[in-house]
N, C-alpha and C positions, 0 to 999 in steps of 0.2 A: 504493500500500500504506500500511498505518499507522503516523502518525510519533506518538511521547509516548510517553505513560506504557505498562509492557508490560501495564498491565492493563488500558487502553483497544486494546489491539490483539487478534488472535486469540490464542488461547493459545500459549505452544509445545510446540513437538512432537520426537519424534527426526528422528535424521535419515531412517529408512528414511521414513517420511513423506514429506520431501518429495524424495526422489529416485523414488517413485512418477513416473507418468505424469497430470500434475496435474489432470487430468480425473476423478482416481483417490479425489481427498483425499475422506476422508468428510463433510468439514465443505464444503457447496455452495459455503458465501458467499468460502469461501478460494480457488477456485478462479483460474489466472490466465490459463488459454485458452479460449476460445471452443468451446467444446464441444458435444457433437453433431454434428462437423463429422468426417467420416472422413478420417483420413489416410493417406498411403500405408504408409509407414514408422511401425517403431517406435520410439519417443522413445527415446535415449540420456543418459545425466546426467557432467557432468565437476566433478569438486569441487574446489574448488582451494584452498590456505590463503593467507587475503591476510596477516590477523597480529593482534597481542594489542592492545587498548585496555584496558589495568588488567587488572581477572580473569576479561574478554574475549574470545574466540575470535573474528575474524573470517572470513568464508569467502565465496566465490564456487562459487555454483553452475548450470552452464548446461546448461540444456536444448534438446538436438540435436534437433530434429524432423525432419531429413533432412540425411545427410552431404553434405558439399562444396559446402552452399547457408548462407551465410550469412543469408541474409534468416530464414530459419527456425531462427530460436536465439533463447531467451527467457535472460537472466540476472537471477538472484534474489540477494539479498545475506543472508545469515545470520547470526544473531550468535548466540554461545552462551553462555548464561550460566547452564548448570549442567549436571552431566553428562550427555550426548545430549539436552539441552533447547536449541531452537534457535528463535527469531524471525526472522520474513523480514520486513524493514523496505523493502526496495526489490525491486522487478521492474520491468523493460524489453524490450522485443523487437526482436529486430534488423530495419534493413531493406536490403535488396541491398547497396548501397554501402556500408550503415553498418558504423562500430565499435564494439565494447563493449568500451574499454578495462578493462585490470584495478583493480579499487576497490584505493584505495592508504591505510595509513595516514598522516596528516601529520602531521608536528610542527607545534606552532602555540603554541611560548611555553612558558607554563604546562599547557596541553591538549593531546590530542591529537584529531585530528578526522579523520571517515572520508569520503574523497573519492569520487565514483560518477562516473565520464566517458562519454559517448556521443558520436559525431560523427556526422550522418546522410549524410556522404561527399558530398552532393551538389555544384553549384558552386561554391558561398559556405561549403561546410563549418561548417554551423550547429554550433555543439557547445555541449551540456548540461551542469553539473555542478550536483550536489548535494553538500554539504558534511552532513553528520552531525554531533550529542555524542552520545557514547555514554557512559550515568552509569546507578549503580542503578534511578532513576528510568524508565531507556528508550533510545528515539534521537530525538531532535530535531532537526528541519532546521530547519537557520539559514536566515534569508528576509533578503536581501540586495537587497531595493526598497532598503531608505536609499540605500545605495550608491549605484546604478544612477539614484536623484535625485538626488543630490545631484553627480552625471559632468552629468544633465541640465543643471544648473539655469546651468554655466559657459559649453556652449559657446555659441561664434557663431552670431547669426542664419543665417548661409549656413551653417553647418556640422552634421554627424549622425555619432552615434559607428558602429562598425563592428563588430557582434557579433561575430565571429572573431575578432577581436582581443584581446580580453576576455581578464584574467588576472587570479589573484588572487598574492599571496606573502605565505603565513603567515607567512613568517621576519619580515620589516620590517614589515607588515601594510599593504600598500598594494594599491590597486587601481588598472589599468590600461588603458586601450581607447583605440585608436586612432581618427582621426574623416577627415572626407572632406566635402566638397564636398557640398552639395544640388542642384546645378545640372549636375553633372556629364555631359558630353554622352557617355562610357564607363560601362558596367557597372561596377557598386559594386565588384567584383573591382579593377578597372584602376583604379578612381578613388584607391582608399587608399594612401596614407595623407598628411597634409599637416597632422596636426598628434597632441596627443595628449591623453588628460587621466589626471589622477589624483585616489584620495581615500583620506585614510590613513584607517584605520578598528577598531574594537576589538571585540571578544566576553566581554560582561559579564553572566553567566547566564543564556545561552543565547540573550542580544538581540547582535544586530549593528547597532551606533552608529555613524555616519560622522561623519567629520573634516571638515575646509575642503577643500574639492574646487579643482583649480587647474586649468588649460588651458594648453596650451607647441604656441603654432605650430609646423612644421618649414616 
């Protein structure tokens, strides 16, 4: 879906809009399922209020395409920002195993920043997060490459960081992920963890800048 400015994105709309059956929106290009595809069940919608960013409304809205199947639930993120005027900045769709945790505001210093989590349940429990600004201007997803080089650039030739691991904490502003063996004669599961890395890092309008990244054997 579209991150920036809200006039580079679709317009918005109330909310009866998008608790339609989104097959339904009059606007083709906004569509977020696959369509033409008959289903058995009637889509359901559950709204939920995640919380305020400045004069904000944020919301969580999921759409049930068939009760007591998790794979068939799509969550939408909405932001309001005038009476019954709502942006959908993020959609994702469940799959069997996966979760769609609930989007959470964070503290983060001086800002506040809108967090989106997905796990896709499987072995290795991959998980997703997108960080949001939410400003006049829009929402912005913060792209957290530097980061993620700059964890690269420390460790050991024998060694590889370990995605589930991955953490971020607004409070200190550090980044975290554990690392593991390249050689390892166990599944990446069994092999973790044997060392760690970090990299403090900042958010200066709307860029994410990393610090001196370091690596701590265990």
């Amino acid at each position: 879906m579209p991150h920036g400015e809200w006039s580079d994105a679709p317009p918005a709309h109330n909310l009866a809009y998008f608790r339609l059956d989104p097959c339904l929106r009059s606007d083709a290009k906004d569509r977020i399922l696959q369509c033409g595809v008959e289903r058995s069940k009637t889509i359901h919608t559950d709204l939920s209020f995640v919380g305020k960013i400045g004069p904000f409304t944020v919301y969580d809205l999921e759409y049930i395409l068939n009760e007591g199947d998790a794979g068939s639930r799509v969550r939408s993120v909405l932001i309001e920002t005038g009476p019954d005027q709502l942006h959908e900045i993020h959609v994702r769709g469940n799959i069997p195993l996966g979760t769609l945790f609930p989007t959470e505001v964070l503290d983060a210093g001086q800002q506040s920043l809108l967090k989106v989590k997905f796990d896709d349940g499987g072995i290795y429990h991959i998980v997703y997060e997108d960080y949001y600004v939410i400003s006049q201007d829009g929402a912005l997803l913060l792209d957290f490459e530097p980061v993620l080089e700059a964890a690269s650039k420390v460790l050991p030739p024998d060694m590889v960081t370990w995605q589930p691991t991955s953490r971020f904490d607004f409070v200190s502003s550090l980044f975290e992920i554990r690392t593991e063996k390249k050689d390892a004669s166990v599944g990446l599961k069994a092999a973790c963890c044997e060392g760690r890395v970090e990299v403090p890092f900042r958010i200066e309008r709307g860029r994410v800048i990393a610090g001196e990244a370091k690596y701590f054997p265990e």
